[in-house]
C-alpha positions in Angstrom: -7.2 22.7 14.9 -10.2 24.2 13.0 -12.7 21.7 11.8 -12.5 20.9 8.1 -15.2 19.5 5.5 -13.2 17.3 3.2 -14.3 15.6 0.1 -12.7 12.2 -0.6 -12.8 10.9 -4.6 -11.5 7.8 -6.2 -12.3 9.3 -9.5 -12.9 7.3 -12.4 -15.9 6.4 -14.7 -17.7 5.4 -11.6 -15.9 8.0 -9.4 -16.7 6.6 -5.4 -16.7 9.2 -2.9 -17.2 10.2 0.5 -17.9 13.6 2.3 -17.0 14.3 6.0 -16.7 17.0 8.5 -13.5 16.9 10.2 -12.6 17.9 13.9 -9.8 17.7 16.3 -10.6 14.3 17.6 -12.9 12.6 15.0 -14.4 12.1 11.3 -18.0 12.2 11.0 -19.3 10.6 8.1 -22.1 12.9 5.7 -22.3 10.5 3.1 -20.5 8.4 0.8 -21.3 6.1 -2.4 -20.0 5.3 -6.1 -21.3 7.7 -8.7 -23.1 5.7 -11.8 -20.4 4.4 -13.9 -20.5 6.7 -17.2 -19.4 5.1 -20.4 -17.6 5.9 -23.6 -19.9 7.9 -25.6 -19.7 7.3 -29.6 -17.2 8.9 -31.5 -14.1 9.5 -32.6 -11.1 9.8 -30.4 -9.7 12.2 -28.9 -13.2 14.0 -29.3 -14.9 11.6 -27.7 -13.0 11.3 -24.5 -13.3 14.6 -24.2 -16.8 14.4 -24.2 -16.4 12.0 -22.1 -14.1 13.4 -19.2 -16.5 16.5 -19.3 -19.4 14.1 -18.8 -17.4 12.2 -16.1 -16.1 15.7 -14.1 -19.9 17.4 -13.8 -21.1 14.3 -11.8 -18.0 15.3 -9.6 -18.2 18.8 -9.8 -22.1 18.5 -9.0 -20.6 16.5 -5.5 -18.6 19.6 -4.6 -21.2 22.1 -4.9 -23.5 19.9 -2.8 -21.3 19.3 -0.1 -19.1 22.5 -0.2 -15.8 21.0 0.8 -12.6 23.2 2.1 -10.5 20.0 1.3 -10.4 17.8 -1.8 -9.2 14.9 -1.2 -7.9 12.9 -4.1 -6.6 9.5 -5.4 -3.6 9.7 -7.4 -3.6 8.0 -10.4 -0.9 5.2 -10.9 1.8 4.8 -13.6 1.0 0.8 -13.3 -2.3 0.7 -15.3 -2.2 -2.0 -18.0 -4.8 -0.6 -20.2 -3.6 2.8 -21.8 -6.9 3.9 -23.1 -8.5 3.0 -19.8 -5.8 5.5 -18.2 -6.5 8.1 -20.7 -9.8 8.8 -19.1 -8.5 9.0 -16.3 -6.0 11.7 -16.9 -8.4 13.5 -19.3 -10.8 13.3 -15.8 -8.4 14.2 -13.7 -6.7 17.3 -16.1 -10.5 18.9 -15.8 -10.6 18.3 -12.0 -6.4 20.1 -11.7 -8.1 22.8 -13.8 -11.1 23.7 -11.5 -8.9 23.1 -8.1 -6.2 25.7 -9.9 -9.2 28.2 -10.7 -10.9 28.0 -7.3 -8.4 27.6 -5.4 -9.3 25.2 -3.1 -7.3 23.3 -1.3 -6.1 19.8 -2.2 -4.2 16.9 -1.1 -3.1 14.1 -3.9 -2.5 10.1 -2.0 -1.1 7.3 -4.3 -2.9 4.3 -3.5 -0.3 2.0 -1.9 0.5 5.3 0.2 -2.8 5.5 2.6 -3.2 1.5 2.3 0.0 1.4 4.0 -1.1 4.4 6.4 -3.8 2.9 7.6 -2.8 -0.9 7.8 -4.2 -2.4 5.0 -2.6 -5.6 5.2 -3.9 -9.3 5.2 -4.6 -10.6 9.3 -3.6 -14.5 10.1 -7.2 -15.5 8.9 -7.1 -14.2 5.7 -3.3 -15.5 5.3 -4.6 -19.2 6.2 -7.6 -18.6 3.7 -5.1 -17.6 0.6 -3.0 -20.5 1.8 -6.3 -23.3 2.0 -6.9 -22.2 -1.7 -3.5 -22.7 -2.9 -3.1 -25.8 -1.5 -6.3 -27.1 -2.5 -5.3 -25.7 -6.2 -2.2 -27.7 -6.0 -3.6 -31.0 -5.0 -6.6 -30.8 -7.9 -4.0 -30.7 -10.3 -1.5 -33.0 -8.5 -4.7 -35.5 -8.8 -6.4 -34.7 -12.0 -3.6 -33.7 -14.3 -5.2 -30.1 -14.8 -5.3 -27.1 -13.2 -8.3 -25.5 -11.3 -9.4 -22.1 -10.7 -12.0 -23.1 -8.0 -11.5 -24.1 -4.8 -13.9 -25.5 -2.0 -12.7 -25.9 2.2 -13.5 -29.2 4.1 -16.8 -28.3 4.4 -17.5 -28.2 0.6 -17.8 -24.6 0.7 -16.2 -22.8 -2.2 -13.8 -20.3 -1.7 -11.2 -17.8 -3.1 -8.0 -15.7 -2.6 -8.0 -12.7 -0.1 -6.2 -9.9 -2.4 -6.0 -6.2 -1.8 -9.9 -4.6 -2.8 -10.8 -7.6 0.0 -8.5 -6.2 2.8 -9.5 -2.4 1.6 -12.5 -3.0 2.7 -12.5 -4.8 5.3 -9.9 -2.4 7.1 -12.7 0.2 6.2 -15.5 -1.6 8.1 -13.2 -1.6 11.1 -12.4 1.9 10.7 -16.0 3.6 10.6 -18.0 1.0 11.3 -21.5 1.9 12.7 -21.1 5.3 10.6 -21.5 3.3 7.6 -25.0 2.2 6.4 -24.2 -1.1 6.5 -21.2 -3.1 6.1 -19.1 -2.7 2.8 -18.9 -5.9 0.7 -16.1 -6.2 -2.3 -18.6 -4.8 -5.0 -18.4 -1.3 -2.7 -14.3 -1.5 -3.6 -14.3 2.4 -4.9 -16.6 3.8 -2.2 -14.4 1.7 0.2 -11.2 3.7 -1.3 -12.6 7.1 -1.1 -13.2 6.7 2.7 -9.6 4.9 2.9 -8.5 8.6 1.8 -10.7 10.4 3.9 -9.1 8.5 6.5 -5.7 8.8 5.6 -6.4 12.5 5.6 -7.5 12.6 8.9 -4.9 10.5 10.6 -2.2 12.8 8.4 -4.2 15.7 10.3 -4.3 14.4 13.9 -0.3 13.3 13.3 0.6 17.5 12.3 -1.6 19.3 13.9 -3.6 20.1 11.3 -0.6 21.8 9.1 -1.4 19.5 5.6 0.6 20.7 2.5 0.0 20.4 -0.6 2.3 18.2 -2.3 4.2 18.6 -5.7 4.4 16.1 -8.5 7.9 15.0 -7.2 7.1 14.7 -3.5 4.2 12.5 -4.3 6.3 10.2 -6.5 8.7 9.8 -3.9 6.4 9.3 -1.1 5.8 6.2 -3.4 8.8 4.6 -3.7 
């Protein structure tokens, strides 16, 4: 299996990354981080998404001329986004970033989101089952009591504390996963850097599991390797 520089992105208006070199055995970490969140210039749309996307993609493309990846590797976007503007930019992102992978030819590998969580184990442990289950129950006593409901909870210590969702177990699972390779440990506010190594990871372990032979994948097979 040849060695492989891949670069991971979560793309967005604050597009979080990672870049790694690739071997038969192991990922090694080059660098990773978020890139400064870009907002909606003035305007009117569609002119001013466009603006926009281009502003978005040069950050990226600027990524991939510094590292000089042979692998893109890239988080698809999801049909389940309630805001439709907010998923405009991304397609509009994403159209520019199809466009340079289709005129350089590079190679590239698309990963829904629920597809390398689920790869990798991204799932809740006992501890963070019996902290989701401390809140509720604290929730449902407040208002049991006081006749109202609550969105804070505290633990018998007087501690406040909150649910365990999905970004939480993202990145803890990536902590466990490249541990002293990263800087320091990731907290929840590192959520998109966190997913960009999730899918540098996914990658690899994809690698190790066929011998290096990765495909890209059509529109179809991604959609079903979805559902």
């Amino acid at each position: 299996m040849k060695p492989e520089r891949i670069l991971a992105l979560d793309v967005s208006t604050k597009t979080g990354w990672a870049a790694a070199d690739i071997t038969a055995t192991s990922i090694k970490l080059l660098d990773y981080g978020t890139l400064e969140q870009i907002h909606q210039p003035d305007g009117g749309y569609p002119s001013n998404y466009v603006i926009w996307a281009h502003l978005i993609f040069t950050e990226i493309d600027r990524l991939i001329d510094k590292y000089d990846p042979l692998v893109l590797v890239i988080e698809e976007t999801s049909k389940g986004s309630k805001n439709a503007m907010s998923q405009k930019i991304l397609e509009f992102t994403h159209f520019l970033l199809a466009s340079y992978i289709k005129e350089s030819a590079i190679k590239s590998v698309y990963i829904m989101t629920e597809v390398w969580r689920r790869e990798l184990g991204c799932v809740m442990n006992d501890k963070e089952k019996a902290k989701n289950k401390e809140v509720r129950e604290y929730k449902k006593k407040f208002e049991k009591k006081n006749g109202k409901k609550t969105t804070i909870a505290y633990d018998i210590n007087g501690k406040r504390i909150g649910l365990t969702g999905k970004k939480h177990v993202n990145v803890r699972r990536m902590n466990e996963i490249y541990g002293d390779q990263l800087r320091e440990p990731l907290k929840l506010v590192d959520e998109d850097q966190a997913d960009a190594l999730g899918l540098a990871a996914a990658y690899h372990q994809r690698r190790l599991k066929t011998n290096g032979d990765i495909k890209e994948m059509t529109i179809e097979e991604i959609v079903r390797e979805q559902k």
